[in-house]
PDBQT receptor file of N, H, CA, C and O in Angstrom, charges set to zero:
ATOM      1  N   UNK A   1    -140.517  -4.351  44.017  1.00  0.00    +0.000 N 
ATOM      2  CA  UNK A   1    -141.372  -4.682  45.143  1.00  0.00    +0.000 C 
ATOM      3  C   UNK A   1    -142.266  -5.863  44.753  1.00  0.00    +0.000 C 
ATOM      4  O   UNK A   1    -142.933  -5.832  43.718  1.00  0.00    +0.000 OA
ATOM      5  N   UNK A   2    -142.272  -6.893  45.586  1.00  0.00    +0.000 N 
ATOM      6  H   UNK A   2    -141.731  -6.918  46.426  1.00  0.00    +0.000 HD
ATOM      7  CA  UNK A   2    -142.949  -7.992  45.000  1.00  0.00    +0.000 C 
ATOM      8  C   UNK A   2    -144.610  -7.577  45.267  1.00  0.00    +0.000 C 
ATOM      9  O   UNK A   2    -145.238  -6.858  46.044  1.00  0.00    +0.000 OA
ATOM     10  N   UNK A   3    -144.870  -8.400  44.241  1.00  0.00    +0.000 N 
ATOM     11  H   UNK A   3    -144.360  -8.984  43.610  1.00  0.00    +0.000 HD
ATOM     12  CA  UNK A   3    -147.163  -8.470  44.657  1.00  0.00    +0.000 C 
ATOM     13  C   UNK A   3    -147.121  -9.921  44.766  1.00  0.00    +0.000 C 
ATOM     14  O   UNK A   3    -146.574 -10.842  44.159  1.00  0.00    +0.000 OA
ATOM     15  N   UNK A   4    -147.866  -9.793  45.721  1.00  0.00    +0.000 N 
ATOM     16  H   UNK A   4    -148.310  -9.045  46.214  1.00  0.00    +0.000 HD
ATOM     17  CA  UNK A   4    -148.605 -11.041  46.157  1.00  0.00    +0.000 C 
ATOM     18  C   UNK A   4    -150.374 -11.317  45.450  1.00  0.00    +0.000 C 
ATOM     19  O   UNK A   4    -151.130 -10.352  45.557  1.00  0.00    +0.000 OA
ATOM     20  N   UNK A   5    -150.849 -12.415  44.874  1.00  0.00    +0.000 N 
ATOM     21  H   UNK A   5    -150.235 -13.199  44.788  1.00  0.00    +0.000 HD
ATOM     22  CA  UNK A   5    -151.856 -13.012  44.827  1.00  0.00    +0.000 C 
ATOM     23  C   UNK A   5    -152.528 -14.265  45.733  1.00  0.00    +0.000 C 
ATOM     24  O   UNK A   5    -151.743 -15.185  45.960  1.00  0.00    +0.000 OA
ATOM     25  N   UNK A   6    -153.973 -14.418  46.308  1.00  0.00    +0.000 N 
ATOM     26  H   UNK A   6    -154.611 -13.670  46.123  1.00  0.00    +0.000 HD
ATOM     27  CA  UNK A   6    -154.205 -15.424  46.683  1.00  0.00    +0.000 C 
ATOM     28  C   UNK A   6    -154.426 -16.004  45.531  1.00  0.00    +0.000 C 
ATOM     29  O   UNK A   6    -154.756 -15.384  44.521  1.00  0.00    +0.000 OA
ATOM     30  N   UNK A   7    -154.199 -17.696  45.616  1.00  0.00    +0.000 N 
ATOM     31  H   UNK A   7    -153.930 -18.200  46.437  1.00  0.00    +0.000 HD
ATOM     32  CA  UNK A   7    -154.659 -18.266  44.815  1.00  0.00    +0.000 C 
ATOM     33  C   UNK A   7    -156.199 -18.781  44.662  1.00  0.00    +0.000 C 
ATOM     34  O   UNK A   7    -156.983 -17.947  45.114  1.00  0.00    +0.000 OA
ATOM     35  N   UNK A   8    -156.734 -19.776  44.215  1.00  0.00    +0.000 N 
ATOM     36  H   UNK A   8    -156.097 -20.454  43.848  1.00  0.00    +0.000 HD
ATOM     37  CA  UNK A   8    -158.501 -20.315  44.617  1.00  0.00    +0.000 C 
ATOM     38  C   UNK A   8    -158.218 -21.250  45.517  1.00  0.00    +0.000 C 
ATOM     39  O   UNK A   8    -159.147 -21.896  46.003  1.00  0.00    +0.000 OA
ATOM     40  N   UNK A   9    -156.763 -21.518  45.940  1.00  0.00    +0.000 N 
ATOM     41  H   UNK A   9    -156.008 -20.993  45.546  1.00  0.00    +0.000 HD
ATOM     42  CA  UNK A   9    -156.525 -23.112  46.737  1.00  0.00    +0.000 C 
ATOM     43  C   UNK A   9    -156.010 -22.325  48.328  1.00  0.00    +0.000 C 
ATOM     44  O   UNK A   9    -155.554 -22.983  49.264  1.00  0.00    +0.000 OA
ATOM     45  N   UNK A  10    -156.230 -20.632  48.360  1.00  0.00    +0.000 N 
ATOM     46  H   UNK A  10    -156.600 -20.098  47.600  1.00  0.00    +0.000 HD
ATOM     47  CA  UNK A  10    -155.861 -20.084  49.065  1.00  0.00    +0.000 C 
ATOM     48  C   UNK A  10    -154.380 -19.829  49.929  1.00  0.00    +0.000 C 
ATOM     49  O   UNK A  10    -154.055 -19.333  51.008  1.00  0.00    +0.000 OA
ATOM     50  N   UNK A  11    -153.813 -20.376  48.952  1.00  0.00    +0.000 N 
ATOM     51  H   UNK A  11    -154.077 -20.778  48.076  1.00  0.00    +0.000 HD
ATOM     52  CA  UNK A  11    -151.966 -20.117  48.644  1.00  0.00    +0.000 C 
ATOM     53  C   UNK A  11    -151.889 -19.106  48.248  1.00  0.00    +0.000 C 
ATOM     54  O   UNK A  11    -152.399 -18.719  47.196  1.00  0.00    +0.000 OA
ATOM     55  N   UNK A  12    -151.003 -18.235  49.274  1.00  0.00    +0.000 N 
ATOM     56  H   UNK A  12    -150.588 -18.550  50.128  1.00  0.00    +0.000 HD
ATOM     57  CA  UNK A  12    -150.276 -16.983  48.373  1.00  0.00    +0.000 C 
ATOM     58  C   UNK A  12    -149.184 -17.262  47.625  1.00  0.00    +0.000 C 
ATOM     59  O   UNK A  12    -148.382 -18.148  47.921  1.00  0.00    +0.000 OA
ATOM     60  N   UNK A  13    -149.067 -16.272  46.276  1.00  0.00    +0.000 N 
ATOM     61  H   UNK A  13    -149.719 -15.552  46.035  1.00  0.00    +0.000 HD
ATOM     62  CA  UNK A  13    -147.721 -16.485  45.407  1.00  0.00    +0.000 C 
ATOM     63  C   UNK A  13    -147.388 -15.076  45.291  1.00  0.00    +0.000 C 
ATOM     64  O   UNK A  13    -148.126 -14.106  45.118  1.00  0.00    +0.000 OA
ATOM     65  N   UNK A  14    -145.885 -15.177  45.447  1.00  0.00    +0.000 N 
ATOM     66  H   UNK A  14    -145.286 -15.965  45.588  1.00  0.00    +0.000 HD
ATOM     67  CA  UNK A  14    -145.676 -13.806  44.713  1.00  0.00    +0.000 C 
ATOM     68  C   UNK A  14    -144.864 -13.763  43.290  1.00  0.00    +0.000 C 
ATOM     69  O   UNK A  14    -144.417 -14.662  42.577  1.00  0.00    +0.000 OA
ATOM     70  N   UNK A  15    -144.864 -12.424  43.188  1.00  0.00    +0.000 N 
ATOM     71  H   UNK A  15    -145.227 -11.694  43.767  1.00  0.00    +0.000 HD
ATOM     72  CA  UNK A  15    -144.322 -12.500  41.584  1.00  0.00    +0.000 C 
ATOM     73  C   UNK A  15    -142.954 -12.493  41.044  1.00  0.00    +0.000 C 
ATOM     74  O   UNK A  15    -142.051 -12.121  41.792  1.00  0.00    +0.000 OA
ATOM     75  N   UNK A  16    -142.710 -12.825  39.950  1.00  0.00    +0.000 N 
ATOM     76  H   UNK A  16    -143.444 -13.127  39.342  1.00  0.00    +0.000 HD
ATOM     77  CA  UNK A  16    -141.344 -12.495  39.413  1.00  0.00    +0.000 C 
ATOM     78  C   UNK A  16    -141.285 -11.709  38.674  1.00  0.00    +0.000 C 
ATOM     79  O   UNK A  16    -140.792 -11.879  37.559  1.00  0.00    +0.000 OA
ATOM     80  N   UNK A  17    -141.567 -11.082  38.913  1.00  0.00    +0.000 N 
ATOM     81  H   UNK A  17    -141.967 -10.943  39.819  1.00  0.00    +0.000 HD
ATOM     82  CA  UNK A  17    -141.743  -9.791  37.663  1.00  0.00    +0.000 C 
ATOM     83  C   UNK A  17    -143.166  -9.401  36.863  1.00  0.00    +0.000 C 
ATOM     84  O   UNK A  17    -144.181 -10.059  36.634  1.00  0.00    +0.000 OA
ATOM     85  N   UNK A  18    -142.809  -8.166  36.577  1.00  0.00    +0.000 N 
ATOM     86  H   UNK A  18    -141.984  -7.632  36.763  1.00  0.00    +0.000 HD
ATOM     87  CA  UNK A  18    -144.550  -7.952  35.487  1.00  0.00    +0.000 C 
ATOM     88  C   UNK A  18    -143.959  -7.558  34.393  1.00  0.00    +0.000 C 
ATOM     89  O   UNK A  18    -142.793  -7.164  34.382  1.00  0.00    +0.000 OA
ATOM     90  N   UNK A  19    -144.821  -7.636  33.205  1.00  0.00    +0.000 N 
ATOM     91  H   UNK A  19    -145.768  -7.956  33.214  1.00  0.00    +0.000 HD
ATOM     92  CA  UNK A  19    -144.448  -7.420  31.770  1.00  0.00    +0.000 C 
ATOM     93  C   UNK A  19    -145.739  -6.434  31.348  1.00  0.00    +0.000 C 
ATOM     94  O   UNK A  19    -146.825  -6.968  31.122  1.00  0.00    +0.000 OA
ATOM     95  N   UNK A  20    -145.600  -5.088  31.257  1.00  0.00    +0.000 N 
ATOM     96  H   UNK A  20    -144.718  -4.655  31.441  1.00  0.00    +0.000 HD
ATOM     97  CA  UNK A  20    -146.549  -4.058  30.979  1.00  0.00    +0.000 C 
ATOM     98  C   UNK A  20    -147.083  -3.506  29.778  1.00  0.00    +0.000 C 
ATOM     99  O   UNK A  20    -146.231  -3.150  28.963  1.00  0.00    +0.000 OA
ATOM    100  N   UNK A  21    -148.768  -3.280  29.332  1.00  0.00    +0.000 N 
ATOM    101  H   UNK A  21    -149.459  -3.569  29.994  1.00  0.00    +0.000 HD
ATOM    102  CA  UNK A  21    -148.797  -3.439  28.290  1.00  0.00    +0.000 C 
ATOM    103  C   UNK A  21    -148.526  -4.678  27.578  1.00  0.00    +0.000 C 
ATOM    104  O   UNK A  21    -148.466  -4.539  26.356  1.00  0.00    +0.000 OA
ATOM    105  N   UNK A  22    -148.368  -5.718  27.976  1.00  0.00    +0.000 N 
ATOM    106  H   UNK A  22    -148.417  -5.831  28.968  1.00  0.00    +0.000 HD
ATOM    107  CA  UNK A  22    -148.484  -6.949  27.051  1.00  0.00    +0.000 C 
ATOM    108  C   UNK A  22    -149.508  -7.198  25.876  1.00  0.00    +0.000 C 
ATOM    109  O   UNK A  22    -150.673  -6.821  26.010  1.00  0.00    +0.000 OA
ATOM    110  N   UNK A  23    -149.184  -7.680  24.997  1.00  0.00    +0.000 N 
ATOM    111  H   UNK A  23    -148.238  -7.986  24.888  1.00  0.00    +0.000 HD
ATOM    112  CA  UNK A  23    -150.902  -7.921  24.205  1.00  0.00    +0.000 C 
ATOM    113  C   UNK A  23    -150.280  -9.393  24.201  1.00  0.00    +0.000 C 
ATOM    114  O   UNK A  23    -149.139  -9.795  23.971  1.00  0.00    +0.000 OA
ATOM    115  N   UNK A  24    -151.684 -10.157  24.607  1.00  0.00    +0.000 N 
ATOM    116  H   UNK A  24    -152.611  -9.830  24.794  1.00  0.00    +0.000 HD
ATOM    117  CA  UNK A  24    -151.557 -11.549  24.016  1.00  0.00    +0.000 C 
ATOM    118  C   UNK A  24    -152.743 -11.760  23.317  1.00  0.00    +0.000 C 
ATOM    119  O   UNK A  24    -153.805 -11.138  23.272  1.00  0.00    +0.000 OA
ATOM    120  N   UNK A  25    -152.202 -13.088  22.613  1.00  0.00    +0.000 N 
ATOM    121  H   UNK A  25    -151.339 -13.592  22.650  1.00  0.00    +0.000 HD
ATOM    122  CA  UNK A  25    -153.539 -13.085  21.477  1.00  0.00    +0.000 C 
ATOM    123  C   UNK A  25    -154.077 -15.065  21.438  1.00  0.00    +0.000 C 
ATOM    124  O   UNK A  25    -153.415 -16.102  21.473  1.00  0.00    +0.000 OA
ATOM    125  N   UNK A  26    -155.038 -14.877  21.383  1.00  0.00    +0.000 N 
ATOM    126  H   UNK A  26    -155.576 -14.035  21.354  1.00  0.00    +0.000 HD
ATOM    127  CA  UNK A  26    -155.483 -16.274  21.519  1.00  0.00    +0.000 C 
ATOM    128  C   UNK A  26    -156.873 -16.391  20.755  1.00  0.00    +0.000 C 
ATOM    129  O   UNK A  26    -157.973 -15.986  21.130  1.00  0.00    +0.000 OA
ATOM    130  N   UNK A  27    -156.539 -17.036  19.616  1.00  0.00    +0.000 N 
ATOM    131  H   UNK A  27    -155.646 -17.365  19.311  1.00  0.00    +0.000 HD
ATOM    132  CA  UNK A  27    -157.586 -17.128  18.866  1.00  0.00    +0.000 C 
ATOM    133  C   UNK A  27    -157.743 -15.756  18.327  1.00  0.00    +0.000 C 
ATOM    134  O   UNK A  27    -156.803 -14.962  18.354  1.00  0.00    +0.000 OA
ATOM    135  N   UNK A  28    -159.114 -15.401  17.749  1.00  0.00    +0.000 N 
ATOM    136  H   UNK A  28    -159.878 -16.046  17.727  1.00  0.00    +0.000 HD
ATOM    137  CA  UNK A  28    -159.516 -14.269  17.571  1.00  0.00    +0.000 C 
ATOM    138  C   UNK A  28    -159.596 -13.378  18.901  1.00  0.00    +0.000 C 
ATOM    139  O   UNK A  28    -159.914 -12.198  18.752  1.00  0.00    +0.000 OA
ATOM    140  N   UNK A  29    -159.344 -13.833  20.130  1.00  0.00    +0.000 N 
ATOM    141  H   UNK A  29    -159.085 -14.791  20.251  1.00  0.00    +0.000 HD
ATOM    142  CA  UNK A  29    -159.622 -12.754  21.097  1.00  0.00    +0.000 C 
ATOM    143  C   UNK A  29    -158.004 -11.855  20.978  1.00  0.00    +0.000 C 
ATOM    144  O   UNK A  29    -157.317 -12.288  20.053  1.00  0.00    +0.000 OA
ATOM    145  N   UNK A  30    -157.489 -10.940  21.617  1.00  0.00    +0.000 N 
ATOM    146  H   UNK A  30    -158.047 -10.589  22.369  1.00  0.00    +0.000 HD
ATOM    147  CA  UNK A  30    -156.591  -9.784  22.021  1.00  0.00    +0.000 C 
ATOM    148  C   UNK A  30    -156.922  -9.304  22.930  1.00  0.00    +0.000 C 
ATOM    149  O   UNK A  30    -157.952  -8.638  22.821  1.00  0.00    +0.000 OA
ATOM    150  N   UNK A  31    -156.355  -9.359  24.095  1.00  0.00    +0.000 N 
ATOM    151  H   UNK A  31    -155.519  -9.900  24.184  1.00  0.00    +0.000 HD
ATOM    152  CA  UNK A  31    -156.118  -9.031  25.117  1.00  0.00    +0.000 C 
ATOM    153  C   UNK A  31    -154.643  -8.105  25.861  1.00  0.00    +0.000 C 
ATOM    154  O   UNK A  31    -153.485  -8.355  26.194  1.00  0.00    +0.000 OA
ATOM    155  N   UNK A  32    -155.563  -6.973  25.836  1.00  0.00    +0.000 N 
ATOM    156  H   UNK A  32    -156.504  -6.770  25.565  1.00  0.00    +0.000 HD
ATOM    157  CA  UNK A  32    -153.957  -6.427  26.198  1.00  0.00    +0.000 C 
ATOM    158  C   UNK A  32    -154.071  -5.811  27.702  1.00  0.00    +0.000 C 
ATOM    159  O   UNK A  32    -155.155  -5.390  28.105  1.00  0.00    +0.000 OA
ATOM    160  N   UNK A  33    -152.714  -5.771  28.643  1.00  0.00    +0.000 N 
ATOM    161  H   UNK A  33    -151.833  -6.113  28.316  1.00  0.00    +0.000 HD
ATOM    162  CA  UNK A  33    -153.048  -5.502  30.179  1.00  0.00    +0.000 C 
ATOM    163  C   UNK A  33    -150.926  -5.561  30.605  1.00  0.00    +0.000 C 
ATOM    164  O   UNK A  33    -149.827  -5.553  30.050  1.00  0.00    +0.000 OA
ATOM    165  N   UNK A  34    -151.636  -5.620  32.048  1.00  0.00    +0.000 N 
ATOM    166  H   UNK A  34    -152.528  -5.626  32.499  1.00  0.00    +0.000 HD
ATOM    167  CA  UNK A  34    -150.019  -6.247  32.687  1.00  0.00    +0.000 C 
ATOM    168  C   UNK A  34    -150.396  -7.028  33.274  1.00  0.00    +0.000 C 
ATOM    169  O   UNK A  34    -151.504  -7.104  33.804  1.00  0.00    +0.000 OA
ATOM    170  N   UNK A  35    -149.193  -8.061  33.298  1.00  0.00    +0.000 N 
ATOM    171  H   UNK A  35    -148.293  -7.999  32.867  1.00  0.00    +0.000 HD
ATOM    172  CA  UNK A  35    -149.306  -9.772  33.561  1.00  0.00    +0.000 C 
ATOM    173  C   UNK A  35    -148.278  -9.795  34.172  1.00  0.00    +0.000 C 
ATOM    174  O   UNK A  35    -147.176  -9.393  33.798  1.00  0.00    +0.000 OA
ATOM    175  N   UNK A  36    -148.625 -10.355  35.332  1.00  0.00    +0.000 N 
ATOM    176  H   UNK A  36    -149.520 -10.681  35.635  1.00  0.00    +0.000 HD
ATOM    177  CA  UNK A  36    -147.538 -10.536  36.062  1.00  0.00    +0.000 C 
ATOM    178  C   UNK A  36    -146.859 -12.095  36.319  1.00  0.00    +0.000 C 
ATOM    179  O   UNK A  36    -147.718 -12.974  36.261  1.00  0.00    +0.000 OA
ATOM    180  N   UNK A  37    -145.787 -12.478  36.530  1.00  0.00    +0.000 N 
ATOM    181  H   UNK A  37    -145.089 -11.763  36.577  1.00  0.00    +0.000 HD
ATOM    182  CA  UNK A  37    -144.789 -13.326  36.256  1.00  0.00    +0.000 C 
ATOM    183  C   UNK A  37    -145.076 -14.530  37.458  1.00  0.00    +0.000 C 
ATOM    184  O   UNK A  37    -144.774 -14.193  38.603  1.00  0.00    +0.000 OA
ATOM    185  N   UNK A  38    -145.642 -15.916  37.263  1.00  0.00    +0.000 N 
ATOM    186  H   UNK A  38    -145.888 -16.190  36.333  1.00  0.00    +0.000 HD
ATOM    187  CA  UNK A  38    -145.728 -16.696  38.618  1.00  0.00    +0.000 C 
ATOM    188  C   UNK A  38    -145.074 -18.420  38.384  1.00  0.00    +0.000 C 
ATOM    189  O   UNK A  38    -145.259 -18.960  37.293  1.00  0.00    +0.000 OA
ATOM    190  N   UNK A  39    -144.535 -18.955  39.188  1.00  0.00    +0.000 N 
ATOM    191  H   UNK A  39    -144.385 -18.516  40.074  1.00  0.00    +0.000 HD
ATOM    192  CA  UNK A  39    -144.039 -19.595  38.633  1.00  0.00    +0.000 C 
ATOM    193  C   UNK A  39    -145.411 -20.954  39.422  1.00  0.00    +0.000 C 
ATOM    194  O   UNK A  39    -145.394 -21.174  40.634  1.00  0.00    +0.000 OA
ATOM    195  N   UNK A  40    -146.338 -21.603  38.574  1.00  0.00    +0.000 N 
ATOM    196  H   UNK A  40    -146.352 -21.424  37.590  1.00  0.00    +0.000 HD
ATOM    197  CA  UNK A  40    -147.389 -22.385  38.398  1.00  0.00    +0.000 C 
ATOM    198  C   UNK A  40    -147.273 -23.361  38.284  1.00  0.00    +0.000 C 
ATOM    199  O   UNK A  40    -148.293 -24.008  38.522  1.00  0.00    +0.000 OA
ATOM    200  N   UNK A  41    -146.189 -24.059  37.917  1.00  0.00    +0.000 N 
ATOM    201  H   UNK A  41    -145.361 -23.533  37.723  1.00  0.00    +0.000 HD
ATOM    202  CA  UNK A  41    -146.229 -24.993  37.147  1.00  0.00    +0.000 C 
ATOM    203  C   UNK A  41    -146.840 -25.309  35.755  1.00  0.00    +0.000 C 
ATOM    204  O   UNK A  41    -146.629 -24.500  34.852  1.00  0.00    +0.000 OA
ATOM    205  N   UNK A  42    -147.524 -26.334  35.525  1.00  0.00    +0.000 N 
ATOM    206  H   UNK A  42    -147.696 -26.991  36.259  1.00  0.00    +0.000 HD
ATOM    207  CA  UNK A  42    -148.101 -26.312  33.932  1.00  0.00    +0.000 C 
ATOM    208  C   UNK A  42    -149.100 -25.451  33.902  1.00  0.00    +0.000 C 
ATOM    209  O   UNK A  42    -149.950 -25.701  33.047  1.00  0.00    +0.000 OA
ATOM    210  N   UNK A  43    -149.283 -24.476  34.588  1.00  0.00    +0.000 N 
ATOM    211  H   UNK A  43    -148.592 -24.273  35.282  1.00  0.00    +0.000 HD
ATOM    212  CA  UNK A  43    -150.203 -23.500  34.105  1.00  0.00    +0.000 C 
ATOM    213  C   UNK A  43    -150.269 -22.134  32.890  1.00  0.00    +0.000 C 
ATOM    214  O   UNK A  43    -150.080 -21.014  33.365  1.00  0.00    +0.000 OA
ATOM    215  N   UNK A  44    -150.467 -22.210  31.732  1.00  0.00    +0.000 N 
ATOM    216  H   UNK A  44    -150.621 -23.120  31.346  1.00  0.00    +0.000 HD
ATOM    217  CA  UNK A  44    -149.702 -21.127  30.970  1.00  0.00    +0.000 C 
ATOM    218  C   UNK A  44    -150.151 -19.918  30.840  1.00  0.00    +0.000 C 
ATOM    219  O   UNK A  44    -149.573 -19.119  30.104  1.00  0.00    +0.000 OA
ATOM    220  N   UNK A  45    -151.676 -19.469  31.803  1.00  0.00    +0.000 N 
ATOM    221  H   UNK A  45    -152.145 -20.118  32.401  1.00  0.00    +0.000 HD
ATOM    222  CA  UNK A  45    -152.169 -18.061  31.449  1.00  0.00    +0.000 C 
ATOM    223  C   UNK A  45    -153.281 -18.053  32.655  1.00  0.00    +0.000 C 
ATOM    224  O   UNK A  45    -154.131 -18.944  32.634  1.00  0.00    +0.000 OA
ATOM    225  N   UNK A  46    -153.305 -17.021  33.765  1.00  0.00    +0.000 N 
ATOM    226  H   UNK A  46    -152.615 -16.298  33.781  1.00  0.00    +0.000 HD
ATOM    227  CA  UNK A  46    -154.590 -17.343  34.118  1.00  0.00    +0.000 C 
ATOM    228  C   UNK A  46    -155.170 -15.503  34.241  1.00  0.00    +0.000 C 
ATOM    229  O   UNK A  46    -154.566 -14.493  34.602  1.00  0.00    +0.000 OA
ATOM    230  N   UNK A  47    -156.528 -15.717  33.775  1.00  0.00    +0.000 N 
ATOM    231  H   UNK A  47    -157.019 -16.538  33.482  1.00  0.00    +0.000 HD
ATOM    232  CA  UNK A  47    -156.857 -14.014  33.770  1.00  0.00    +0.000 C 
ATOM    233  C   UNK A  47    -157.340 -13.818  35.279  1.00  0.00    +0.000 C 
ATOM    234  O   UNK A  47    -157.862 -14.588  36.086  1.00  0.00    +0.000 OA
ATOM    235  N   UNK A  48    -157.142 -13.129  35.308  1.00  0.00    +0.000 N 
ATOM    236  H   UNK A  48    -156.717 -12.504  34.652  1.00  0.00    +0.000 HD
ATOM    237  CA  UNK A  48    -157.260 -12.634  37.022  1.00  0.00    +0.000 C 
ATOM    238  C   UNK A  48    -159.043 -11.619  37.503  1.00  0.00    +0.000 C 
ATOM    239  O   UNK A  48    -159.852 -11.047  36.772  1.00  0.00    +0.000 OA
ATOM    240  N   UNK A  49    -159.014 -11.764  38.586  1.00  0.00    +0.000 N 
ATOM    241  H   UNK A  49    -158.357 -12.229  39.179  1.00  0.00    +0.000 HD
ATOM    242  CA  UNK A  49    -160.526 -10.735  38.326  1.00  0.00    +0.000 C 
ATOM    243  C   UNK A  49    -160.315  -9.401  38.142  1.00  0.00    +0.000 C 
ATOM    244  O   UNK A  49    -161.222  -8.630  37.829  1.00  0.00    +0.000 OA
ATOM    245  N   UNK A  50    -158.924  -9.000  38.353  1.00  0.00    +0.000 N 
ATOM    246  H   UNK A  50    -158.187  -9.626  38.608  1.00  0.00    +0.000 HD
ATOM    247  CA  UNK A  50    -159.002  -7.246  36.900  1.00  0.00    +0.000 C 
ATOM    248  C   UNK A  50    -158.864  -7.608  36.193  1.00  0.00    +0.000 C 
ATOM    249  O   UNK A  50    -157.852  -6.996  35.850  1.00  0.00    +0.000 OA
ATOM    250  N   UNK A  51    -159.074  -8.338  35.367  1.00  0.00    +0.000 N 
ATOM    251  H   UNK A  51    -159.896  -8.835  35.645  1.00  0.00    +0.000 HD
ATOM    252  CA  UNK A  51    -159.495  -8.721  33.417  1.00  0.00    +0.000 C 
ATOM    253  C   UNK A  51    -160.510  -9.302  33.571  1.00  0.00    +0.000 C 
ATOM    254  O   UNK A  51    -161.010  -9.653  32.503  1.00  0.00    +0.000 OA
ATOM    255  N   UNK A  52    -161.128  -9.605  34.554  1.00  0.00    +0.000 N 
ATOM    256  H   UNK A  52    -160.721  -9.320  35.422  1.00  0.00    +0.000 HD
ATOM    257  CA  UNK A  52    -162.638  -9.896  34.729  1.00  0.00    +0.000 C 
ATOM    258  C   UNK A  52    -163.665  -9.080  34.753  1.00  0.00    +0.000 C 
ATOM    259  O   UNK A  52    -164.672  -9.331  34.091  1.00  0.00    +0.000 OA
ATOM    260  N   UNK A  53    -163.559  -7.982  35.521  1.00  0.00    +0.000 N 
ATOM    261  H   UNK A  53    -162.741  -7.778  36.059  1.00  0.00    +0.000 HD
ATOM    262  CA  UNK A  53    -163.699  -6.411  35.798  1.00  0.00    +0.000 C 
ATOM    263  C   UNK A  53    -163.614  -5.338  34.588  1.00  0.00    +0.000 C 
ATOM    264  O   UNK A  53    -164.191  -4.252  34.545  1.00  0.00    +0.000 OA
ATOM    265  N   UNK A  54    -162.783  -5.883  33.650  1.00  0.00    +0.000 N 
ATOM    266  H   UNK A  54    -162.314  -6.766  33.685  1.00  0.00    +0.000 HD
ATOM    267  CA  UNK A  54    -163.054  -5.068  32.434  1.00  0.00    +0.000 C 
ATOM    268  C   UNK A  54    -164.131  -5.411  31.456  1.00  0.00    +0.000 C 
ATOM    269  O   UNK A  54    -164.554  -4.449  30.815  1.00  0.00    +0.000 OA
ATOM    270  N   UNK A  55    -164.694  -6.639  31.190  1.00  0.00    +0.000 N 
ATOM    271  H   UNK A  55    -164.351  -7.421  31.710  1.00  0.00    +0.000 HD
ATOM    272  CA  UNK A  55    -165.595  -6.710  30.667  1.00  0.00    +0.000 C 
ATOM    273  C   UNK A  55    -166.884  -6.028  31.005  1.00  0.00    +0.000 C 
ATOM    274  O   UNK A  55    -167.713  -5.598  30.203  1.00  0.00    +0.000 OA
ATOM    275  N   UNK A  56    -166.931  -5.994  32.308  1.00  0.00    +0.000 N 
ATOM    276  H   UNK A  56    -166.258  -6.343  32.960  1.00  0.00    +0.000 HD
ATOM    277  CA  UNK A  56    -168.316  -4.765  32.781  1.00  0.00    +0.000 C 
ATOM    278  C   UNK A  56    -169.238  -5.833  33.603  1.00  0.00    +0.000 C 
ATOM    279  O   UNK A  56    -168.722  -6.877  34.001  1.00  0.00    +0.000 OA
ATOM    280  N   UNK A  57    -170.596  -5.552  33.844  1.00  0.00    +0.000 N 
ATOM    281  H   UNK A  57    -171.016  -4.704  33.520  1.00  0.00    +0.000 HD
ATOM    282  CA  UNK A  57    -171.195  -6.326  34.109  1.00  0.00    +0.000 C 
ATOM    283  C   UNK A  57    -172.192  -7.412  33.122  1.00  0.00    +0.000 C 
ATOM    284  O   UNK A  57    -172.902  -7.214  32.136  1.00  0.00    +0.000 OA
ATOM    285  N   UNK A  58    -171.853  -8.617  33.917  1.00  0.00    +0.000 N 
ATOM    286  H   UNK A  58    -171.276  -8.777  34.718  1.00  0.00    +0.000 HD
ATOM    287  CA  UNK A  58    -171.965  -9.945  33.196  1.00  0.00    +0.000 C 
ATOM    288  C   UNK A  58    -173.353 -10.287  34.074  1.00  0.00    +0.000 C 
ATOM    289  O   UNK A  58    -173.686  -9.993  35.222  1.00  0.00    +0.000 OA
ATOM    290  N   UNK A  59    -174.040 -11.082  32.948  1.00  0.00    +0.000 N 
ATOM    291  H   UNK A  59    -173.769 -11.320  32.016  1.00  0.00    +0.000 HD
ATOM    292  CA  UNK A  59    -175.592 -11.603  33.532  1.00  0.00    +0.000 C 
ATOM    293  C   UNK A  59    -175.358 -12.999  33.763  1.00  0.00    +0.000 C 
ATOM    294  O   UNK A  59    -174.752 -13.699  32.952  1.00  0.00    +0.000 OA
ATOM    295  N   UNK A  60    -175.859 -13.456  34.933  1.00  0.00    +0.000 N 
ATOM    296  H   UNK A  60    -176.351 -12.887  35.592  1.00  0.00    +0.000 HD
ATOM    297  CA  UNK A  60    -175.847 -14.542  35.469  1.00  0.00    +0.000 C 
ATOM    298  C   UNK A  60    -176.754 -15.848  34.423  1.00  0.00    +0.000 C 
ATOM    299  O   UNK A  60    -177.981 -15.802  34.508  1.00  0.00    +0.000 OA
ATOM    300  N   UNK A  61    -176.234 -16.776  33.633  1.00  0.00    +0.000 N 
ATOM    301  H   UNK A  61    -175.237 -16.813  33.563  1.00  0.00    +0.000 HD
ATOM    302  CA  UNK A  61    -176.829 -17.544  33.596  1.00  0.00    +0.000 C 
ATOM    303  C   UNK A  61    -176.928 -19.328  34.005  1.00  0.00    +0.000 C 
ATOM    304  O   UNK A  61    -175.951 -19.991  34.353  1.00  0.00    +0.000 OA
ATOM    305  N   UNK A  62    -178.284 -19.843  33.867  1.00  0.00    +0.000 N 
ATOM    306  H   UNK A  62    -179.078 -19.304  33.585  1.00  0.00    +0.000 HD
ATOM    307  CA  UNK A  62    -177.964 -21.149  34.447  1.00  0.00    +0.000 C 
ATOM    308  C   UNK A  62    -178.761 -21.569  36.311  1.00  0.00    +0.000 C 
ATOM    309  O   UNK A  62    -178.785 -22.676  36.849  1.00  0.00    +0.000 OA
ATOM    310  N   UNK A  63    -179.353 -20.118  36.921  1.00  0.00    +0.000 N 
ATOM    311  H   UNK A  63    -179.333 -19.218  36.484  1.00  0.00    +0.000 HD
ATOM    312  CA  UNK A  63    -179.565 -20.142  37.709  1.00  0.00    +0.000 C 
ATOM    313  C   UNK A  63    -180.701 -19.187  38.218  1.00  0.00    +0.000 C 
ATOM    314  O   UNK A  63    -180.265 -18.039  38.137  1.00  0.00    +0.000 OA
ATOM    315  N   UNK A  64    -181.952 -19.196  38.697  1.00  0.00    +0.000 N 
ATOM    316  H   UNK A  64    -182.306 -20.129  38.762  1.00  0.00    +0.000 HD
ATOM    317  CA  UNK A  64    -183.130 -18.439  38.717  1.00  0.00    +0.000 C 
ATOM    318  C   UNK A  64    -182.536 -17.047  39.492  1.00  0.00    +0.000 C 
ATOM    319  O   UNK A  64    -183.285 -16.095  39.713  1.00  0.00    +0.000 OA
TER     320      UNK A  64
């Protein structure tokens, strides 16, 4: 069953597949989740706002 995402340019994409449990690793960070498959062009990773959502709540800075 495909999933659909909006994009920020407000294009929907859907997927080619998901890969579950993935760990990717970048730098010292590890990140592990399911990632789902989009075809972007030169884009090679984008975290989505459920991997945004796992960090918890974040304090605003830069702005009163």
């Amino acid at each position: 069953k495909p999933y659909y995402v909006r994009l920020g340019d407000g294009n929907r994409k859907s997927t080619q597949g998901c890969c579950q449990n993935l760990k990717v690793q970048s730098g010292p960070c590890m990140i592990k989740g399911d990632f789902f498959l989009f075809n972007l062009g030169g884009v090679d990773l984008i975290l989505g706002v459920a991997w945004l959502a796992t960090l918890g709540k974040l304090k605003q800075i830069g702005r009163p």
